[in-house]
C-alpha positions in Angstrom: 0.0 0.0 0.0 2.8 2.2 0.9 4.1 1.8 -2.9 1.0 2.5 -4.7 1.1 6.0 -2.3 4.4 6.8 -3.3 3.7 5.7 -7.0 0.6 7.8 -7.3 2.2 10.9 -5.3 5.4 10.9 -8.4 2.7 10.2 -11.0 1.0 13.5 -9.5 4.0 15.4 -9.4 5.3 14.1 -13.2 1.9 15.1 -14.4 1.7 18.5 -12.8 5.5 19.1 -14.1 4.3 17.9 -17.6 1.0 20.4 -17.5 3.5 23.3 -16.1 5.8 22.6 -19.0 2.6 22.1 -21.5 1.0 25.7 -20.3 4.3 27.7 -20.1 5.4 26.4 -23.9 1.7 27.1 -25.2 3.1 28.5 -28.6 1.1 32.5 -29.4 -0.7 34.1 -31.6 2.4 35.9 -32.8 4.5 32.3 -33.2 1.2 31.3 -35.3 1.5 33.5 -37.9 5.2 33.2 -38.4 4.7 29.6 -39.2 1.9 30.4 -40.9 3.8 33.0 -43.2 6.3 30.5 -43.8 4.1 27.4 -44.9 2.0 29.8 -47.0 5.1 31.6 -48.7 6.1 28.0 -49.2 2.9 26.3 -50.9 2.3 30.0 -53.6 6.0 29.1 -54.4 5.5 25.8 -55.0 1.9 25.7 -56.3 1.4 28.7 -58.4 4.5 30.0 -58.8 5.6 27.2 -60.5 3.1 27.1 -62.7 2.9 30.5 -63.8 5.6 29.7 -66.8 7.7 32.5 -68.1 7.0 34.8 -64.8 7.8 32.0 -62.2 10.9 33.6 -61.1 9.2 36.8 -60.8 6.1 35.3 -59.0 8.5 33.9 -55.8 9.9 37.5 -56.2 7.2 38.9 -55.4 5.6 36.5 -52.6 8.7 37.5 -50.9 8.1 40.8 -51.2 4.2 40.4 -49.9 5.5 38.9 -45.8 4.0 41.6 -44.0 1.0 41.2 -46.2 0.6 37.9 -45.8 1.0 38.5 -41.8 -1.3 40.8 -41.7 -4.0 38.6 -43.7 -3.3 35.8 -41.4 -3.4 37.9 -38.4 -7.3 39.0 -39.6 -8.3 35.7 -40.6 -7.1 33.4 -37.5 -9.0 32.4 -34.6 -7.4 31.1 -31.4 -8.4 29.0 -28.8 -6.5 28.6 -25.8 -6.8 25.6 -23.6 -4.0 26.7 -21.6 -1.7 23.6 -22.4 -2.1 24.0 -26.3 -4.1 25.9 -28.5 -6.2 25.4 -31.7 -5.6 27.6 -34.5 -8.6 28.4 -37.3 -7.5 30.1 -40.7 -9.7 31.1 -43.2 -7.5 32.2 -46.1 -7.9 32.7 -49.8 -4.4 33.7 -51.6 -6.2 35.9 -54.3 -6.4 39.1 -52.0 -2.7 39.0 -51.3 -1.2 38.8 -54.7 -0.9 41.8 -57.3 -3.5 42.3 -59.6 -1.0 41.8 -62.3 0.0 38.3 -60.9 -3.3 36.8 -60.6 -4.2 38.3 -64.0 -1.6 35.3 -65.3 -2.1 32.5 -62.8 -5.3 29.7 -62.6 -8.2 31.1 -60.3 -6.7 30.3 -56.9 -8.9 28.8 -54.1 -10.3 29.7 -50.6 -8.7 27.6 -47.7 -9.5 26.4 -44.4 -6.6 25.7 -42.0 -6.5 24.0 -38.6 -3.5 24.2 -36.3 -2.3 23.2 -32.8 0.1 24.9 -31.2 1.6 22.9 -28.3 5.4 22.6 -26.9 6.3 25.5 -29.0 5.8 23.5 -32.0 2.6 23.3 -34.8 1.0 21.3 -36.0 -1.4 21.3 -38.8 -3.8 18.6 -38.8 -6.4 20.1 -41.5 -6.4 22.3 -44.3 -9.4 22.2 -46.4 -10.5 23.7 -50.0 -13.3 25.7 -49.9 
């Protein structure tokens, strides 16, 4: 009996030090839509970009040019929820907005997107990401 006390009085402490750890490494809003820049920046350059022919090269030029744009779109478009040891991140995004008039004038009508994200141990995740 006196085992199962001391085993379930480490357990308690190991858990509470893993929910301390979980809470204090709860990745924010501003950590979201870094990695959100990033993965976007990445799948215009490798999905449009590419296929926009003669003005590829251009085309990355520019979506490197548009961060803070991108940022900012995210930043508009993203809901949060916090459960204290992670959080779930909602983004509604369609690309279209963000790029010059001139660029989309020669790329394929470019879709709406829904993405879902958890944040947890200062890491994401993206479980979901939807065409609208």
């Amino acid at each position: 009996m006196k085992g199962f006390k001391t085993a379930a009085i480490v357990g308690g402490v190991v858990l509470a030090g893993v929910g301390v750890a979980m809470a204090v490494t709860n990745p924010d809003q501003t950590a979201y839509e870094e990695y959100a820049v990033q993965k976007l920046t990445e799948y215009v350059k490798g999905n449009f970009c590419q296929k926009a022919g003669f003005f590829e090269n251009r085309c990355a030029a520019i979506v490197d040019s548009g961060q803070s744009e991108f940022k900012q779109a995210i930043a508009q478009n993203t809901q949060r929820q916090n459960f204290i040891f992670f959080s779930i991140y909602t983004t509604n995004l369609s690309v279209t907005p963000l790029l010059p008039s001139r660029l989309t004038s020669v790329l394929p009508a470019l879709p709406s997107y829904q993405f879902e994200t958890a944040g947890v141990l200062q890491s994401f995740y993206t479980y979901q990401a939807k065409q609208k």
